[in-house]
N, C-alpha and C positions, 0 to 999 in steps of 0.2 A: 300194181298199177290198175285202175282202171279206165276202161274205153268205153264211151259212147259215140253212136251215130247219130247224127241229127239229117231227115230229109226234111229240106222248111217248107217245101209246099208249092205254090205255082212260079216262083220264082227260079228253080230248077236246081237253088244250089244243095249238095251237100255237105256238111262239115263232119270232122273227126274232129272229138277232143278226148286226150290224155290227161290224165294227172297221176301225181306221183306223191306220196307222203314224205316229204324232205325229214320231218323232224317233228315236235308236239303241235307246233304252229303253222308251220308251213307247208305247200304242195306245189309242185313243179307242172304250170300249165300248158301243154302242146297243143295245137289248134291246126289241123289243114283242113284248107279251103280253097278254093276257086274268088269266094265274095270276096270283091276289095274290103268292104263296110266290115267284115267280120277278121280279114284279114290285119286291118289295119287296129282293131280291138284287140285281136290276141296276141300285136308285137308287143302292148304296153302291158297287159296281164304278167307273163315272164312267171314269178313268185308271189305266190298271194297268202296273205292270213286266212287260212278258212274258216278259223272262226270267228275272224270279223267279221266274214262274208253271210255266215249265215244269222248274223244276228237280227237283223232287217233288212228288207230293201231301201230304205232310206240312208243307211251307212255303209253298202254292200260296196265296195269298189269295183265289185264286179257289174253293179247294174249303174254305176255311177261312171265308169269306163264305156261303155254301152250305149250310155245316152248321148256320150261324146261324140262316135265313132257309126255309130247304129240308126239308120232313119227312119227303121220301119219299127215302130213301136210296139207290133206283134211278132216281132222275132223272136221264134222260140228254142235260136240259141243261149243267150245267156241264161236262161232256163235251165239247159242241158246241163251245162256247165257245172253250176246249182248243184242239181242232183248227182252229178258224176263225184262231186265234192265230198256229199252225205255221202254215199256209199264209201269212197276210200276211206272219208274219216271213220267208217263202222259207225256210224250213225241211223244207215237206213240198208233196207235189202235191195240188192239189184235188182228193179222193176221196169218192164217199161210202159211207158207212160204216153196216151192215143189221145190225141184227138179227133172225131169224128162229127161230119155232120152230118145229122140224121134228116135234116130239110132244109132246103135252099129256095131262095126267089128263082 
């Protein structure tokens, strides 16, 4: 199983998401959260292809669920998600991954 935390930033909330390698195809996705928006994305997640998902953003169901459920378009949950995905498939190394701003108005 892998866990990532996501903190989104001024918005306050944080999310936990799980997945779990079901089988060659598939990954069992857990999501707690506080956000309804993110809440209401990861009841329809449930089993997902992950490698449909990473084949692009344009057919990912995961960014296609997201845009349904998600209104802030810099949400950098379904992001997490993403990578949390790579890593269980042994696709990528456990990394975490910063955004920082280095100057603001």
């Amino acid at each position: 199983m892998t866990v990532v935390r996501v903190e989104a930033g001024v918005c306050g909330f944080v999310t936990d998401i799980e997945v779990q390698k079901r089988d060659k195809q598939h990954m069992d996705v857990r999501v707690l959260t506080k956000c309804d928006m993110i809440a209401a994305w990861a009841e329809e997640l449930g089993v997902i292809n992950w490698m449909e998902n990473l084949k692009s953003m344009k057919h990912s169901f995961i960014f296609q669920c997201a845009s349904s459920h998600i209104r802030h378009a810099a949400c950098p949950v379904p992001v997490a998600l993403l990578k949390a995905v790579e890593v269980e498939a042994g696709l990528a190394l456990a990394a975490d991954v910063t955004i920082s701003f280095l100057e603001h108005p």
